[in-house]
Structure formats: structure tokens, C-alpha cells
Rosetta silent file (secondary structure, phi, psi, omega in degrees, C-alpha in Angstrom):
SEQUENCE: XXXXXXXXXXXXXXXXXXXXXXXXXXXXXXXXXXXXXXXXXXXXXXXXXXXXXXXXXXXXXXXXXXXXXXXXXXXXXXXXX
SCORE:     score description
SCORE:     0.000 S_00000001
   1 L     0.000  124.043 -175.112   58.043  -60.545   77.909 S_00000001
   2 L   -86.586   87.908 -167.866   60.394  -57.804   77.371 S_00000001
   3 L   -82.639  130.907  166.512   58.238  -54.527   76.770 S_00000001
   4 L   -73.400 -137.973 -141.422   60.303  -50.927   75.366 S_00000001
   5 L  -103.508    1.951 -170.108   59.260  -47.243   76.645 S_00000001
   6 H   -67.606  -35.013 -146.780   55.667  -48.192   74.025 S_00000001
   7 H   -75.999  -22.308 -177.849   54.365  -50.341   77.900 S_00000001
   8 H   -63.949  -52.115 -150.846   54.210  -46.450   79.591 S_00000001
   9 H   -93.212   10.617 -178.090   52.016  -45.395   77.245 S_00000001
  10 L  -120.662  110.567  178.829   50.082  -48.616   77.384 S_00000001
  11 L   -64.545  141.045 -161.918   47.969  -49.516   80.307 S_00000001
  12 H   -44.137  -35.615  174.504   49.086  -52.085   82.350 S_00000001
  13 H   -76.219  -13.978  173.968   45.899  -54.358   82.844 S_00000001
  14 H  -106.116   -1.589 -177.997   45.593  -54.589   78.989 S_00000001
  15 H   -79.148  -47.883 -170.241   49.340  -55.779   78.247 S_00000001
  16 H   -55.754  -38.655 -141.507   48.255  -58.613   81.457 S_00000001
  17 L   -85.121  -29.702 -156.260   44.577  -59.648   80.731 S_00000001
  18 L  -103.800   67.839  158.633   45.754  -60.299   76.951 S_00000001
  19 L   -59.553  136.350 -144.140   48.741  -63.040   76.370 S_00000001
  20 E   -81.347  107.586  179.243   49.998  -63.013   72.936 S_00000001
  21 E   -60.018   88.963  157.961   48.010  -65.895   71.097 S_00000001
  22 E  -110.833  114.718 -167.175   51.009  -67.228   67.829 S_00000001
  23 E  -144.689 -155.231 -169.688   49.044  -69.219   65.563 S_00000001
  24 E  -133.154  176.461 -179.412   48.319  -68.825   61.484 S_00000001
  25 E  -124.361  161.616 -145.102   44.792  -67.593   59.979 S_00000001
  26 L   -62.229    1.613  150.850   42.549  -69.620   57.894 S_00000001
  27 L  -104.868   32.351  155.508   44.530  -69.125   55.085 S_00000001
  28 L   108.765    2.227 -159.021   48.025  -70.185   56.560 S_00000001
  29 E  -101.131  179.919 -166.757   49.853  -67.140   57.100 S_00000001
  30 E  -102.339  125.942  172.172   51.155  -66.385   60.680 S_00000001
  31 E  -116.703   99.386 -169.201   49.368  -64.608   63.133 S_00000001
  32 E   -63.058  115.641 -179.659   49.511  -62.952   66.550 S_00000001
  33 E  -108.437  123.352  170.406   46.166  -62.854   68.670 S_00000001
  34 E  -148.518  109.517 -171.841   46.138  -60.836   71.497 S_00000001
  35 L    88.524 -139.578  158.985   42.917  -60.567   72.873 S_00000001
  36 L   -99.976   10.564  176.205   40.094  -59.566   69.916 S_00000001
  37 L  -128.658  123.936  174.604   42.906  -57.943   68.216 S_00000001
  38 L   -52.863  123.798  168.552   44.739  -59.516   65.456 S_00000001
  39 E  -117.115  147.401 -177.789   48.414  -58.834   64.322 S_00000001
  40 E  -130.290  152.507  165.538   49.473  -60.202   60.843 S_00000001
  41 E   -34.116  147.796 -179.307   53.476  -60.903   59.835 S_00000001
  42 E  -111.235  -66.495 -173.125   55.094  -57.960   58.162 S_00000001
  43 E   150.242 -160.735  178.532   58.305  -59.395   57.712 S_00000001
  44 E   -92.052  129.198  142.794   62.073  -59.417   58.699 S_00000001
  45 E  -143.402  115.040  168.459   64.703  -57.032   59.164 S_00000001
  46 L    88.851 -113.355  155.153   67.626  -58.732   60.550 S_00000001
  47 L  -114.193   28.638  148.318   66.278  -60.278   63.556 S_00000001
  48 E   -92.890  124.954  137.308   63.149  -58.741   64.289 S_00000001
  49 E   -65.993  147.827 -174.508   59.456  -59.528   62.851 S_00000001
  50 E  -113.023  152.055  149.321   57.567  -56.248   62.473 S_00000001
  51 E  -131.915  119.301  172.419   53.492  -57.563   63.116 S_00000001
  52 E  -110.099  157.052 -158.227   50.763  -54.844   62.341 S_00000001
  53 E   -75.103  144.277 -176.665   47.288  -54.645   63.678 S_00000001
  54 L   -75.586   13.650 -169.201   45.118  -56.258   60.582 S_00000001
  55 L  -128.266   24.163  163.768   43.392  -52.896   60.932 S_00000001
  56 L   -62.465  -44.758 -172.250   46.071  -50.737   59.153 S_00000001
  57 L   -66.771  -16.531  153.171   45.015  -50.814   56.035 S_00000001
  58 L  -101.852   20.273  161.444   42.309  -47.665   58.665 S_00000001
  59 L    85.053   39.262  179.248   45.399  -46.343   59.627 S_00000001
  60 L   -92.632  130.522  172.864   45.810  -48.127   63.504 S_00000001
  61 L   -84.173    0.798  179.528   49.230  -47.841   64.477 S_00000001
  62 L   -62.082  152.642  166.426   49.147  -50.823   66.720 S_00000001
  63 E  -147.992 -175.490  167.612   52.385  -53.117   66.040 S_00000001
  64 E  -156.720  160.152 -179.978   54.366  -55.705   67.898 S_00000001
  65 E  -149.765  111.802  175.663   57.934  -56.411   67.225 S_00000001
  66 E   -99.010  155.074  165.440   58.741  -59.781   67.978 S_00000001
  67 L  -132.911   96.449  156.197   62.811  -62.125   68.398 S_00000001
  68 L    84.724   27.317  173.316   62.952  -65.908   68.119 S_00000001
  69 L    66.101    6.495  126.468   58.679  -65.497   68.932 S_00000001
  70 L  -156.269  170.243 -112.551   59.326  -63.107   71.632 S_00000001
  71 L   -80.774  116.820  167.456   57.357  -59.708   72.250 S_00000001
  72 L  -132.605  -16.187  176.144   60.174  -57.188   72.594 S_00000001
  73 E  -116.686  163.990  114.233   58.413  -54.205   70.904 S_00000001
  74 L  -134.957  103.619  133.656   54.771  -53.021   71.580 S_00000001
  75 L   -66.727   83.290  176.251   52.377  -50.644   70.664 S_00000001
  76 L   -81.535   19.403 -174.492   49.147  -51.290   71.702 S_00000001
  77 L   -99.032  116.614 -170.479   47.263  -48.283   71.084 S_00000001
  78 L  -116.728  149.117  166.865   44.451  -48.928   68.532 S_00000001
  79 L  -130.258   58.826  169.226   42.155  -46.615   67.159 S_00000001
  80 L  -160.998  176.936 -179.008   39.200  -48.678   66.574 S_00000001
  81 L   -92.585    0.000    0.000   37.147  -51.319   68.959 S_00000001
């Protein structure tokens, strides 16, 4: 897993303890599980997926930016439990 300059500001024991979970959610669409926290597809541009924390729509800035399934982007800083 390829992290950018997002793994400094993210401690290290929560990128390890959590391996990224790619599966779909009970209604079919594709999802990342990492942990208890949920990323759902965004889309494409170019060759990246953008994934946002399903907890956006309260303003959490978590993402992931995935290539070819894998983790090349991360922000893991949530601002909810």
C-alpha cells in the first residue's frame, strides 16, 4: 500500500490495525471497509477512484483514492466515532 504525505498526519497503528475491506453494500454498490468505517465509490477521473467516508453528507473529510483496487491516496482523519 502506497500511502501520500495524508500517512504523516495519520497515525501509524490505525493505517496497520485496519486493512482495507473491498466488497459492495446491501444494495450492490462498491464499498471500502476499513475498520468500522465505511468508504462508498465516488467515481473516476482518469485512473483514480475518489471513495468518501459514508459520513460526508456531516461534513468528514475522510477519503481514499484508490488505482487498479490499490490505496494510493489517504485521509483518514474523521470527525465522528
Amino acid at each position: 500500500m502506497s500511502l501520500s504525505s495524508a500517512e504523516s498526519q495519520t497515525p501509524h497503528r490505525i493505517l496497520r490495525s485496519y486493512a482495507p475491506v473491498f466488497t459492495t453494500s446491501r444494495y450492490g454498490k462498491p464499498v471500502i471497509q476499513m475498520g468500522r468505517y465505511r468508504f462508498n465509490k465516488s467515481g473516476n477521473t482518469g485512473w483514480k477512484t475518489h471513495w468518501y467516508c459514508v459520513k460526508a453528507c456531516m461534513k468528514c473529510k475522510a477519503k481514499i483514492v484508490t488505482k487498479d483496487d490499490e490505496i494510493i491516496e489517504i485521509n483518514a482523519l474523521h470527525n465522528h466515532q
